[in-house]
C-alpha positions as CSV (number, residue, x, y, z in Angstrom):
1,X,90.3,151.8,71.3
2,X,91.6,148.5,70.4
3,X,94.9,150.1,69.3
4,X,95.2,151.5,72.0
5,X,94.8,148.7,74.5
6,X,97.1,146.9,71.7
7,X,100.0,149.3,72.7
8,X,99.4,148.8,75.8
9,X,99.7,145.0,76.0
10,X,102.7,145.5,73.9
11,X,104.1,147.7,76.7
12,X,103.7,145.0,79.1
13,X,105.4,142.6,77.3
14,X,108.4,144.9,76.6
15,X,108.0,145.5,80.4
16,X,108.1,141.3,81.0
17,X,111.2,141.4,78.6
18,X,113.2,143.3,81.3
19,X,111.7,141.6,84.4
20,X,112.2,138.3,82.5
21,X,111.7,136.5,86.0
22,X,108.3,137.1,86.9
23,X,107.3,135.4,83.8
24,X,109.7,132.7,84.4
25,X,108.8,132.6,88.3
26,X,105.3,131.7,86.7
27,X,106.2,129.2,84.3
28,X,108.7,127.6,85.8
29,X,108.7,128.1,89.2
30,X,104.8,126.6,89.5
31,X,106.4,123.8,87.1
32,X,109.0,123.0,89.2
33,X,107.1,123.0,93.0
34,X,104.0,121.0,90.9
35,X,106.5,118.3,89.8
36,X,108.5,117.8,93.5
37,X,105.1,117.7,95.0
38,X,104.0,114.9,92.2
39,X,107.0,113.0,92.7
40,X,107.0,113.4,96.3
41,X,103.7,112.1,96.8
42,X,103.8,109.2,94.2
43,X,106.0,107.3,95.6
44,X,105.2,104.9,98.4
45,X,106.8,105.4,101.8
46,X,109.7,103.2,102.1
47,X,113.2,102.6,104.4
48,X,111.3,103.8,107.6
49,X,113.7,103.8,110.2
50,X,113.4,101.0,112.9
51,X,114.7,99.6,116.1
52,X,114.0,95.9,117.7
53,X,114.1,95.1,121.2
54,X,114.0,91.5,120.8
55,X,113.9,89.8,124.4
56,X,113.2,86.8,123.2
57,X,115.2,85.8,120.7
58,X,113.5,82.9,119.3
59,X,112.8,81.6,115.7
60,X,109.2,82.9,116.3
61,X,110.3,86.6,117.0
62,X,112.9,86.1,114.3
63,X,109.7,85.5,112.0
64,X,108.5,88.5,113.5
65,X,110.7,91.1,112.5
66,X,111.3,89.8,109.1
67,X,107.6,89.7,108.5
68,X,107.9,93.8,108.8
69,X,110.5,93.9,106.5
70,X,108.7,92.0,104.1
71,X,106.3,95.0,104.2
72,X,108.8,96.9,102.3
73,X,107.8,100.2,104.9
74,X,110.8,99.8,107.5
75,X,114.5,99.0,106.2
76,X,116.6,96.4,107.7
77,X,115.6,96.5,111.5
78,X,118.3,97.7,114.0
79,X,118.8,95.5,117.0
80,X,119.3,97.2,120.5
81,X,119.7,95.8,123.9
82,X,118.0,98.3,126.1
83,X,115.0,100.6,126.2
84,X,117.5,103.4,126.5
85,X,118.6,103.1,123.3
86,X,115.2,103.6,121.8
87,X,114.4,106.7,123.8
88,X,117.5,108.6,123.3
89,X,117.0,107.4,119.5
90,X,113.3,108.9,119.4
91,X,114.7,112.3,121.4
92,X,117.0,112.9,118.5
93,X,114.6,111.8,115.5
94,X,116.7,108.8,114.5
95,X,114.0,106.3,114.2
96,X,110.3,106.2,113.1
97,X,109.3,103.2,114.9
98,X,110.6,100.4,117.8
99,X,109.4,97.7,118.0
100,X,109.8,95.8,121.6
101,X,109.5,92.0,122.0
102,X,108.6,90.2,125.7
103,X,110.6,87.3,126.8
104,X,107.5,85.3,126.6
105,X,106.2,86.1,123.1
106,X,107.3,82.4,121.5
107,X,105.8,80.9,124.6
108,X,102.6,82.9,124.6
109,X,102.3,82.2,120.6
110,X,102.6,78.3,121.1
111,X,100.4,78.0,123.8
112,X,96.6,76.9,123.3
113,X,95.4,80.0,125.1
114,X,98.6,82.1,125.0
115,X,97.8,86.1,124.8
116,X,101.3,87.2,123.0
117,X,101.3,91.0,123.2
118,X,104.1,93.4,121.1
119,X,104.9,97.2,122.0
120,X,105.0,99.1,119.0
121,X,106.9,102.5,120.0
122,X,105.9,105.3,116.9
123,X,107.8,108.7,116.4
124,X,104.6,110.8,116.2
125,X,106.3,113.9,116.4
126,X,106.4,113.1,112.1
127,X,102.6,111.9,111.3
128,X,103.0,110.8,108.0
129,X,106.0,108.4,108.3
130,X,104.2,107.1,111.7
131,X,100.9,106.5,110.0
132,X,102.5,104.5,107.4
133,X,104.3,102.1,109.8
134,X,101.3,101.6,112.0
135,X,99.3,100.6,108.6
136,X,102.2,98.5,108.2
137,X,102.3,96.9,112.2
138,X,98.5,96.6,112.0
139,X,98.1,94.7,108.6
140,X,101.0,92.5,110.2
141,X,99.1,92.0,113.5
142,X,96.0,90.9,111.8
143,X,98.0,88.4,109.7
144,X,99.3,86.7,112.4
145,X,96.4,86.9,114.7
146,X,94.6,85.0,111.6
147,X,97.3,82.0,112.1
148,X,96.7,81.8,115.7
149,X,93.3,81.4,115.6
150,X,93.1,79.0,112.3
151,X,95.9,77.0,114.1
152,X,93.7,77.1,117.9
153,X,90.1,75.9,115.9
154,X,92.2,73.5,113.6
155,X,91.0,74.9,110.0
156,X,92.7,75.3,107.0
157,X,92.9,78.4,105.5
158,X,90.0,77.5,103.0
159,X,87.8,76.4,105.7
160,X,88.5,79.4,107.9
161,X,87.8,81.9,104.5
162,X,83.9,83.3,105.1
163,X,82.8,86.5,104.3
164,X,85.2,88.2,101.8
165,X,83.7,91.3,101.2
166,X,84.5,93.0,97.6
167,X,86.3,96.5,97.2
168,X,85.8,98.4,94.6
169,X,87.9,101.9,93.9
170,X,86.1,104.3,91.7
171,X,88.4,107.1,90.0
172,X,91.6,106.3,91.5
173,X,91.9,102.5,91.2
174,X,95.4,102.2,93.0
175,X,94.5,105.0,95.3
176,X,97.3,106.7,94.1
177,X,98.2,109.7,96.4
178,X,99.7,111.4,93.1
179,X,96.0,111.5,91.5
180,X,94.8,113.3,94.5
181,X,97.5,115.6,95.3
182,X,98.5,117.0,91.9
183,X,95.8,118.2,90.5
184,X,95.0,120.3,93.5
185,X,98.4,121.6,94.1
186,X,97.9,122.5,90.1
187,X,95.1,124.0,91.3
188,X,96.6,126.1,93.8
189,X,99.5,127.1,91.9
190,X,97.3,128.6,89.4
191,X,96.1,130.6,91.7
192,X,99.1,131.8,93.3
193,X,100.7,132.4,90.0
194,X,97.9,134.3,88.7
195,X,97.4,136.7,91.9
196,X,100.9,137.5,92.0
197,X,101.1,138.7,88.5
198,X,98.4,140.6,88.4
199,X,99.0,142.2,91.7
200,X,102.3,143.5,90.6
201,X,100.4,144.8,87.6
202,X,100.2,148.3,89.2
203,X,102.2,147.5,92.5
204,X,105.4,147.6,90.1
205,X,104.7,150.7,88.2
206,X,103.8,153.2,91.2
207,X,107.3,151.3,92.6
208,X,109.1,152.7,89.5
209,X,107.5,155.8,90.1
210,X,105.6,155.2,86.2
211,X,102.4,154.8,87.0
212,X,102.0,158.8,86.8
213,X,103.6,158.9,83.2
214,X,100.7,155.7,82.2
215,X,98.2,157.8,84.2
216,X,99.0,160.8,81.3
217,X,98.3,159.1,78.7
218,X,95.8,159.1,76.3
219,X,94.1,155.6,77.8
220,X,91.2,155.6,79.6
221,X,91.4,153.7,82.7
222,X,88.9,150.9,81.4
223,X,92.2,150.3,78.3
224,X,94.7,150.0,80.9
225,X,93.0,147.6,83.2
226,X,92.1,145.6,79.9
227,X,95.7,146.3,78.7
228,X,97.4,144.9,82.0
229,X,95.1,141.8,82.6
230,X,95.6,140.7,78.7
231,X,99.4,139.6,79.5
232,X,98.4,138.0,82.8
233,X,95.8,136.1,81.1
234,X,97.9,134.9,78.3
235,X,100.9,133.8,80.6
236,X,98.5,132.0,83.4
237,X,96.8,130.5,80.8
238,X,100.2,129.1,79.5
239,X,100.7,127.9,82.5
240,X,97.7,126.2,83.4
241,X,98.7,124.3,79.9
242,X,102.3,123.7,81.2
243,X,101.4,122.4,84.5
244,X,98.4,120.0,83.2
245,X,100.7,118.7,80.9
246,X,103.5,117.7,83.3
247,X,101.3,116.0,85.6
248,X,99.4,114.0,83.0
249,X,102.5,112.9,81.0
250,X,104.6,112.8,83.1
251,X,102.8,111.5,86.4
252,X,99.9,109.8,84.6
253,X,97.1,112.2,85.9
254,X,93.9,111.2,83.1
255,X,92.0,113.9,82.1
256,X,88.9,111.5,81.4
257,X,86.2,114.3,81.1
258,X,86.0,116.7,78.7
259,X,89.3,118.7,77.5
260,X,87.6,121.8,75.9
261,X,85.1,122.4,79.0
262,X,88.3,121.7,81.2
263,X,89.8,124.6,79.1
264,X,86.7,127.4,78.6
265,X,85.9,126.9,83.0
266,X,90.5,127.4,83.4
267,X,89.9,130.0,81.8
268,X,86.9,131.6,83.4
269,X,88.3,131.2,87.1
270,X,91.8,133.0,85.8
271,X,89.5,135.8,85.1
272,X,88.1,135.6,88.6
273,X,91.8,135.6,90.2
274,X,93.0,138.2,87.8
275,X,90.2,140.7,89.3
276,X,91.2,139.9,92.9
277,X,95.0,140.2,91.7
278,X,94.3,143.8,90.4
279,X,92.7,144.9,94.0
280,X,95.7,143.8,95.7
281,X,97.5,145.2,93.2
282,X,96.1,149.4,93.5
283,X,96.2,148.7,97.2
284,X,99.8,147.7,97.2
285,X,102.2,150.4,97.6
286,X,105.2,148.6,97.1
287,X,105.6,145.2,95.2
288,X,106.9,143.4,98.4
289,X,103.2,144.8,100.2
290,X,101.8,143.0,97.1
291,X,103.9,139.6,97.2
292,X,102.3,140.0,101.1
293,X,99.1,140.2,100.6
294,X,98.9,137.4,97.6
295,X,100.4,135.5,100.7
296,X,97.8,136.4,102.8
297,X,94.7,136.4,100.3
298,X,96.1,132.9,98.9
299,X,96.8,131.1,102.3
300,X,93.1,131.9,103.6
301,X,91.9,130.4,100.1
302,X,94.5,127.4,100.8
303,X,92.6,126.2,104.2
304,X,89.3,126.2,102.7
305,X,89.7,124.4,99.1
306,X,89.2,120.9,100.7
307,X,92.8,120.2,99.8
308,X,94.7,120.3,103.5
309,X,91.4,119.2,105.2
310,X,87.7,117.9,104.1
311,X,85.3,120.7,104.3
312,X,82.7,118.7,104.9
313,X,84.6,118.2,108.8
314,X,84.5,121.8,109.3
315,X,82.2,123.7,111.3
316,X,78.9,124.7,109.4
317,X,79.7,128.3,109.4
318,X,83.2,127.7,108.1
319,X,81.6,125.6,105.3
320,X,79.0,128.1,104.3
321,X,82.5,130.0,104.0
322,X,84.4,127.8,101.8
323,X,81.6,128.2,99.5
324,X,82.6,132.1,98.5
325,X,86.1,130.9,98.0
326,X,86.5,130.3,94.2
327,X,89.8,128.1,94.6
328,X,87.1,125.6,96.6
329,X,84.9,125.4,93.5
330,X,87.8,125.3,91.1
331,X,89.3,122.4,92.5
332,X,86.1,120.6,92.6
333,X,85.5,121.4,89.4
334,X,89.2,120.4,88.7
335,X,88.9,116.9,89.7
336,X,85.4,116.4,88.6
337,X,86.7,116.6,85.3
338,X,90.1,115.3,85.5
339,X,89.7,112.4,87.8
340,X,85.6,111.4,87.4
341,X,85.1,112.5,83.8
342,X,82.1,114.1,85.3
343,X,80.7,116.8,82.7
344,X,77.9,120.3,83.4
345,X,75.3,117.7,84.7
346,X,77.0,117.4,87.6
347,X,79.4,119.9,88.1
348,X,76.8,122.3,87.5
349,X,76.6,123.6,90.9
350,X,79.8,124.6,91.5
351,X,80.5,126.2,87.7
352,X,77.1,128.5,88.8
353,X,79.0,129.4,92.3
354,X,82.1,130.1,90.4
355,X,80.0,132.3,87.7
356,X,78.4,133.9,90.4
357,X,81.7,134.7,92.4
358,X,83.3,136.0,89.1
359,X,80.6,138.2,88.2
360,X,80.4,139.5,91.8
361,X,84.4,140.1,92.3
362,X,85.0,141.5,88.6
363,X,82.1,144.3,89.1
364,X,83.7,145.2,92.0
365,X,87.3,144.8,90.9
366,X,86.7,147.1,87.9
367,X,84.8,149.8,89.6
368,X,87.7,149.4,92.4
369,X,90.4,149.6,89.8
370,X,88.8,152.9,87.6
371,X,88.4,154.6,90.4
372,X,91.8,154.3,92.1
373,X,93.0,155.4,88.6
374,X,90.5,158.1,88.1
């Protein structure tokens, strides 16, 4: 039996030899999207566009505007004369933000019960870019609100100074997007990778009109299931190692928990994967219906892993959901160990789902699989 299954995986990789890019659409391209994602999201957002409607143009509203540069979120500010300027400029996507100045804002500022007021004009048709200038505009706002009203009560600043609460940031110190992001897009592409490959397992060889000649054989259809999922295993595994090791070198993602439990519970959710990979793959007829349906299989697993959006803000039945998705688990468990160091005392839970799942989808994979080939 094993040399049997031992010819078998040796087909496959004669097989991977020709179709050299699948393997390198696993290795590399899941490399490649992992480390544009890592850089993309690890850098701050910076050079916002931005337009000033300064009306009037006084040292005060001078301060103003290069108190948001000093922000480092907008780049040098563009001055404009009318409001027309700004809205045609918003139409076409030119600017993030506009900021709009009264006549009166000097005066209002100096006076003893002055209310100066600023419009703040944000491009919200892009979220991201307009959530980072509004931090940006509000953390200025409260600044200079502070000044005014030290200034009005006649403190210094050490009088003023009261309750300073104390922050603390466990796991991600700097709050690095990058330590959030990457591991579960690592995550995902490990999924994506490993569903592909094995649904092309049998997708490709009823395709190239082989999977009679295979059927022929003298393998039972337990040694060719075993003999297909081998290579998958071997080449998502490497790429588990690949990616991890990208994003910890090169991106500084710690992997403070421990390596080998991180390495035996990778392991067991490929082997999950692989057995929904191998359904898709003897209901495929074609290998585009395959590339489909990983689409289909993986974009549904995408919206309930936590990663787009929290699942604990989703309806409860949608949440009793997530919880039969194995990528949800896996990415807990992913940044449990990665990110919190956490270990089986308290990731427990989630490694019993995942066990649970496996057990539950293999059984039904293999019987699927035999008796498609049977």
């Amino acid at each position: 039996m094993l040399k049997r299954i031992w010819s078998l995986i040796i087909k496959e990789f004669i097989h991977l030899r020709s179709d050299w890019w699948l393997p390198a659409f696993m290795l590399i391209g899941g490399a490649s999207e992992l480390l544009a994602v890592a850089w993309a999201t690890s850098r701050p957002i910076t050079n916002l566009p931005l337009m000033v409607f300064d009306q009037s143009q006084t040292a005060a509203s001078r301060a103003l505007v290069v108190g948001l540069e000093n922000t480092n979120t907008f780049a040098s500010p563009q001055p404009v004369n009318d409001m027309q300027t700004i809205q045609a400029a918003m139409d076409r996507g030119q600017v993030s933000a506009a900021l709009v100045i009264p006549p009166d804002y000097a005066e209002q500022l100096q006076s003893s019960t002055g209310k100066p007021n600023l419009l703040m004009i944000l491009n919200g048709s892009e979220s991201t870019p307009a959530q980072a200038a509004n931090r940006a505009v509000q953390g200025l706002a409260r600044e200079i609100d502070q000044r005014i009203l030290i200034g009005r009560l006649g403190l210094s600043d050490e009088q003023f100074s009261g309750f300073n609460p104390s922050l603390r940031v466990w796991f991600n110190e700097n709050l690095s997007e990058a330590l959030y992001t990457t591991p579960a897009e690592l995550g995902l592409m490990l999924e994506f990778t490993t569903l592909l490959f094995a649904a092309l397992a049998f997708s490709r060889e009823r395709e190239l009109g082989t999977i009679e000649q295979l059927l022929v054989m003298p393998f039972s259809s337990l040694e060719i299931i075993i003999g297909k999922s081998i290579p998958v295993i071997i080449v998502g595994f490497a790429d588990f190692l690949l990616m991890l090791g990208m994003i910890h070198f090169a991106f500084g993602v710690p992997v403070r928990g421990s390596f080998l439990l991180l390495l035996v519970l990778a392991f067991g959710y490929l082997l999950v994967e692989l057995g929904k990979g191998l359904v898709l793959s003897v209901i495929s007829k074609t290998q585009h219906q395959a590339f489909l349906l990983v689409l289909l299989v993986g974009m549904v697993d995408f919206m309930f892993t936590g990663y787009a959006a929290p699942v604990e803000s989703m309806p409860k039945v949608l949440q009793w959901f997530a919880n039969v998705i194995p990528a949800h688990h896996w990415l807990t468990i992913l940044r449990g160990i990665a990110l919190k160091g956490a270990g089986m005392d308290v990731l427990w839970p989630n490694v019993l789902a995942l066990a649970i799942l496996g057990i539950v989808i293999g059984t039904f994979s293999l019987q699927f699989v035999r008796k498609a080939l049977d």
